[in-house]
Backbone as CSV, one residue per row, in Angstrom:
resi,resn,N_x,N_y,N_z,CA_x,CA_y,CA_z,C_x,C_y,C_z
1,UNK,177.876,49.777,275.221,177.103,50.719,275.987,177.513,50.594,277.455
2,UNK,177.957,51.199,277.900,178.063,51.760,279.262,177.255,51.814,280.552
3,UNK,177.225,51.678,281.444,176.130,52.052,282.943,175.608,53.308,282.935
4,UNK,176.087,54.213,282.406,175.593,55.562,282.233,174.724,55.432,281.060
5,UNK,174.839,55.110,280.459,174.004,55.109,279.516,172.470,54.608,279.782
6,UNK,172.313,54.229,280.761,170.797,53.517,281.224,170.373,54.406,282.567
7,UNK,169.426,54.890,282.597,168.649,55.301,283.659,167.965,54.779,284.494
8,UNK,168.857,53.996,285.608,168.146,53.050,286.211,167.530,53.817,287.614
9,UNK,166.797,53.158,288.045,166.104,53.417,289.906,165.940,52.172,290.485
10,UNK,166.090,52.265,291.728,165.689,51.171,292.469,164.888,50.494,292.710
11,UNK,164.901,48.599,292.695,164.168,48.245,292.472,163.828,48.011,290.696
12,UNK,164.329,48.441,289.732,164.046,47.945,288.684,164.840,46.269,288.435
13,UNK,164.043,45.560,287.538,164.762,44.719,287.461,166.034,43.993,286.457
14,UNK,166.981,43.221,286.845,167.400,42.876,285.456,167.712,41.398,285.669
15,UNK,168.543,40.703,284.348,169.137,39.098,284.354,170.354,39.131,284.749
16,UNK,170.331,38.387,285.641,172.386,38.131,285.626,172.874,37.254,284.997
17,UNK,173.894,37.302,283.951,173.646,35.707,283.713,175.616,35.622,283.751
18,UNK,175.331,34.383,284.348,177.159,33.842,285.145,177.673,33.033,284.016
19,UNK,179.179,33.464,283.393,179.882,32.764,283.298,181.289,32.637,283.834
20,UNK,181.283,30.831,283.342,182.421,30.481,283.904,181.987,30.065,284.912
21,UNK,182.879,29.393,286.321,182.123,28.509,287.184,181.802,27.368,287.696
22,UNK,181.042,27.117,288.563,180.038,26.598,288.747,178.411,26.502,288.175
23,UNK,178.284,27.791,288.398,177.088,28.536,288.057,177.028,29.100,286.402
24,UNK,178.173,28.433,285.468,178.049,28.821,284.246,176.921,28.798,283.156
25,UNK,176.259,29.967,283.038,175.109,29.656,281.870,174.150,29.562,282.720
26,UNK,174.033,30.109,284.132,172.635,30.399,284.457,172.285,31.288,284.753
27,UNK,170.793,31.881,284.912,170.627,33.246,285.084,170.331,33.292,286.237
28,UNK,169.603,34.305,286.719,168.882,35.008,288.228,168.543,36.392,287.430
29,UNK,167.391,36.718,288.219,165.960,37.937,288.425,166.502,38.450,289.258
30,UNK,167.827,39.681,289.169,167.303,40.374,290.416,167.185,41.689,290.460
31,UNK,167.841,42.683,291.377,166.920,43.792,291.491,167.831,45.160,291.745
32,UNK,167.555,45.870,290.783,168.936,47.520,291.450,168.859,47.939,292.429
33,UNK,169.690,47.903,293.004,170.091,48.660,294.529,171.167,50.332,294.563
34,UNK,171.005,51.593,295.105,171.475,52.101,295.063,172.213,52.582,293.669
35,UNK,170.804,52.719,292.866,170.740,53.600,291.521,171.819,52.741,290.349
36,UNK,172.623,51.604,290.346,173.623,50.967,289.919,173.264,49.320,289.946
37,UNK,173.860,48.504,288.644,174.108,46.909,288.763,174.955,46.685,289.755
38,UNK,174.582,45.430,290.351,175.600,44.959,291.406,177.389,45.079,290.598
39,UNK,178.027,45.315,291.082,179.111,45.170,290.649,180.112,44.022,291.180
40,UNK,179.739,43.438,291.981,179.932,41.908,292.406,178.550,41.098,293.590
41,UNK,178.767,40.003,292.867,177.682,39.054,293.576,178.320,37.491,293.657
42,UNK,178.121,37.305,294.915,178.153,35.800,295.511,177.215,35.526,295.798
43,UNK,177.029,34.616,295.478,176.558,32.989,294.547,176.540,31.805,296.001
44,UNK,175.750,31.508,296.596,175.903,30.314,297.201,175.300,28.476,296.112
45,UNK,176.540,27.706,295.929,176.090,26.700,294.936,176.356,25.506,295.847
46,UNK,176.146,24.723,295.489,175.938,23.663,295.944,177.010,22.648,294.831
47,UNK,178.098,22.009,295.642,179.139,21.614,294.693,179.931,20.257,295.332
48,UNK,179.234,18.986,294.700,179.331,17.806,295.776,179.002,17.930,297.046
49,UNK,177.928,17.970,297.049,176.775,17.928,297.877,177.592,18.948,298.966
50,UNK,178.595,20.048,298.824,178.771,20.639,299.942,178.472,22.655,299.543
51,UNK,178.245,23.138,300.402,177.569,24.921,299.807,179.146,25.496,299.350
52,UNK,179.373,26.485,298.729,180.528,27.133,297.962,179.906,28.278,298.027
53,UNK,180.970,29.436,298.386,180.500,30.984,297.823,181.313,31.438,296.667
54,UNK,181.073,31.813,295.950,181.195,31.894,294.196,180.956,32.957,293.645
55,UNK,182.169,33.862,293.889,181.993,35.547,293.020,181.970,35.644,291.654
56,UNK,181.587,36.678,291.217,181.017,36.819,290.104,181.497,38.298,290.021
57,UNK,182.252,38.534,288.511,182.336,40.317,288.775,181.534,40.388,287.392
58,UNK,181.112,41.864,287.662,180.089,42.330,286.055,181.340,42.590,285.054
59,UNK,180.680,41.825,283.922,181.426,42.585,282.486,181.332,43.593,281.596
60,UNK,179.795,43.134,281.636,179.290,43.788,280.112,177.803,44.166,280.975
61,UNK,177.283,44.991,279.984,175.279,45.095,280.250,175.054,45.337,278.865
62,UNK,173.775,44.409,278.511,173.082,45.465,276.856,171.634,45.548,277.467
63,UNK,170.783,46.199,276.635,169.540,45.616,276.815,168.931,45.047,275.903
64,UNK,167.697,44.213,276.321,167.630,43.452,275.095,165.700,43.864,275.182
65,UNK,164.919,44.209,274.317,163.580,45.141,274.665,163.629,45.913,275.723
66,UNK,162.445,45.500,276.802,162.803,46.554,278.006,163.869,45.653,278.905
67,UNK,164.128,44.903,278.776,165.306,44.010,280.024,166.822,44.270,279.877
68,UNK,167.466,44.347,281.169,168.852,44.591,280.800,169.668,43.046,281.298
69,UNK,170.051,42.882,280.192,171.310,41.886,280.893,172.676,42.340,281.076
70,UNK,173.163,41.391,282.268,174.332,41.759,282.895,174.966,40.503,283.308
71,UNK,176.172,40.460,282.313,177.124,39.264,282.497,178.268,39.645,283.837
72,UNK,178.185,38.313,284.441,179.010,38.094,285.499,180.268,37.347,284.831
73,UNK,181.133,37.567,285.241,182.278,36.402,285.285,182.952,36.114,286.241
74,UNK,183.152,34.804,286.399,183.400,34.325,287.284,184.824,34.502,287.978
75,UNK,185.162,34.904,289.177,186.654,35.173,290.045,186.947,34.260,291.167
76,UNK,187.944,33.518,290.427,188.133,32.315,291.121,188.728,32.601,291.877
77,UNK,189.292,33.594,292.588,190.479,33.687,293.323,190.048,34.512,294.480
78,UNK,188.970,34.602,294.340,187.900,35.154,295.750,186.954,34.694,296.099
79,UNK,186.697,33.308,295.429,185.315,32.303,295.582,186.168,30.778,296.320
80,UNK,184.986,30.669,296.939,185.496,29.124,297.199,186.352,28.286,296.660
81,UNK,187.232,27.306,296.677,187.988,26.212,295.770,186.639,25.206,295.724
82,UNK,186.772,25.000,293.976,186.133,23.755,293.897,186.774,22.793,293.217
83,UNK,185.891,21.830,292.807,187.103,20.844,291.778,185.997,21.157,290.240
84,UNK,186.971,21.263,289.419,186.431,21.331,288.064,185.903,20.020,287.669
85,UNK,184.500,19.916,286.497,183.585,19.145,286.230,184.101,17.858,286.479
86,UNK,185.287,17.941,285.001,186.693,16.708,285.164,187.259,16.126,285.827
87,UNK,187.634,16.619,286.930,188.149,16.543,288.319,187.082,15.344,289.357
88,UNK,186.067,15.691,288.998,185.129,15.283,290.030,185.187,13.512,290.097
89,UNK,185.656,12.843,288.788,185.531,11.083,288.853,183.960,10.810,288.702
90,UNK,183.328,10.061,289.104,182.309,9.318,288.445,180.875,10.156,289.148
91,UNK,181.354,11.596,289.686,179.982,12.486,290.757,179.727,13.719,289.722
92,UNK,180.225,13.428,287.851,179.958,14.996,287.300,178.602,15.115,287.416
């Protein structure tokens, strides 16, 4: 299903939920802006104890009752460098 396919307005709400990441497998509440899902969102995370900005592009949307979810995936190549989980030594 498609973005057209949903009749959204502003201010309705939906889930984001991020994969890949930092932020993999978590959600956020947020909110339509300008009749459309965000079509990218940064992410401020917290990644050895230092802040990271962390894009996210949309993939997919379904809905699931009245809620719509909307998967992010993650774009490493416009987000901060971090070190992967592995990477990190004895601070995963």
């Amino acid at each position: 299903m498609t973005d057209a396919a949903f009749t959204l307005s502003n201010g309705d709400q939906f889930i984001a939920i991020y994969q890949g990441g930092p932020n993999d497998g978590q959600t956020d509440t947020r909110f339509v802006t300008d009749g459309d899902f965000d079509a990218e969102i940064t992410v401020i995370t917290a990644v050895d104890g230092n802040e990271a900005m962390i894009d996210y592009t949309k993939s997919s949307v379904s809905k699931v009752g009245d809620e719509y979810h909307v998967f992010y995936v993650y774009d490493p190549k416009d987000s901060d460098q971090v070190n992967a989980p592995e990477d990190r030594g004895d601070r995963q």
